[in-house]
N, C-alpha and C positions, 0 to 999 in steps of 0.2 A: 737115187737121184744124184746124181755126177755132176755138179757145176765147175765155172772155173773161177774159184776166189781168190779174190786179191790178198796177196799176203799180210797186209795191213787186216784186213778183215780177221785172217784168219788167227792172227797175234792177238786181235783185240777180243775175240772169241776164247783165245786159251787163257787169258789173263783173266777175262770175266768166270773161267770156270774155279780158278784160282782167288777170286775174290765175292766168290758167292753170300748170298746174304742167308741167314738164318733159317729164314720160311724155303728159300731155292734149295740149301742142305735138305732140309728134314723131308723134302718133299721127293726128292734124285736118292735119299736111303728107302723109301718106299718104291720106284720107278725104278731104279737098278739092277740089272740082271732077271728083268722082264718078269719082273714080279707080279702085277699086275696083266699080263698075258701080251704086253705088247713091248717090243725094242726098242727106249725110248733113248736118243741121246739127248748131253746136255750143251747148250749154248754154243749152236750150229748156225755159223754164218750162210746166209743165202741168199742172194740177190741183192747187196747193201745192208742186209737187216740179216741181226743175231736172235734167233731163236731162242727161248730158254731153255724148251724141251720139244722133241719133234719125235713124233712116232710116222715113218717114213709109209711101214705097211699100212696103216690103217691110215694114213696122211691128219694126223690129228698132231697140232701144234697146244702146247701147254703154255700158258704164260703168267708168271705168279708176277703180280703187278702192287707197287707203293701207291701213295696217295699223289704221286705226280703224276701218275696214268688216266687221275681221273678224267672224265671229259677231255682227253687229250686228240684233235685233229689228224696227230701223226699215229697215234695207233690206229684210229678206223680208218687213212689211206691205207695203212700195212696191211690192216684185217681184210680189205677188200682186194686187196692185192693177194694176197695169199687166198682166200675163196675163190678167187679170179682162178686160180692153178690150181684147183678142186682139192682142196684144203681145208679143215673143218678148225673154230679155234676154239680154244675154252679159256678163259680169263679168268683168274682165280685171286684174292687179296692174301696177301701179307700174313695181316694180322689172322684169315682164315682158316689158313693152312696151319700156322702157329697152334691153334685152338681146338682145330677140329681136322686133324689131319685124314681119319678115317673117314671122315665125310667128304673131303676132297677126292678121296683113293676112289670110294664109292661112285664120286662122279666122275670122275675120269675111265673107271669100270664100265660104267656107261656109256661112254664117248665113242671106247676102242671096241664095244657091242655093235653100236650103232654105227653103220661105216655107211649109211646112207644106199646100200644096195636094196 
């Protein structure tokens, strides 16, 4: 998927992979080098909105989300925007991934299973 991003986008994209949070690390050392069976990259601007992880084949977006996500408006525009472009998303917390990272892997294994075909 080939878009044309604004360079600003794409700045605030490299910084963000550069200032990742703890849960985003430990979660991209298990997703790396398609460990999990799919090619996932990290913190992919695309269409005004930065990604945290996007598996492009299996179109499965990952998004390890804080307690500012919660009930947040502007994610379920994005979520529906991004489903809008047959997009599948999986929302995952912070503190989950922290705790229980094999159980994340686990559902995300399931995700890039289930491709909806």
């Amino acid at each position: 998927m080939h878009r044309n991003v604004p360079d600003r986008h794409r700045q605030f994209a490299k910084a963000m992979r550069g200032d990742a949070t703890k849960a985003e690390n430990l979660l991209w050392q298990a997703l790396r080098r398609s460990q999990l069976g799919g090619k996932f990259k990290p913190q992919v601007p695309i269409d005004g909105y930065i990604l945290d992880f996007v598996c492009f084949e299996a179109r499965l977006i990952v998004e390890v989300d804080g307690a500012q996500h919660a009930e947040s408006m502007t994610d379920r525009k994005r979520d529906v925007y991004f489903l809008n472009q047959g997009f599948r998303i999986l929302r995952v917390w912070n503190h989950e991934v922290v705790t229980n990272l094999d159980g994340i892997c686990l559902t995300i294994l399931a995700g890039l299973k289930n491709t909806g075909e």
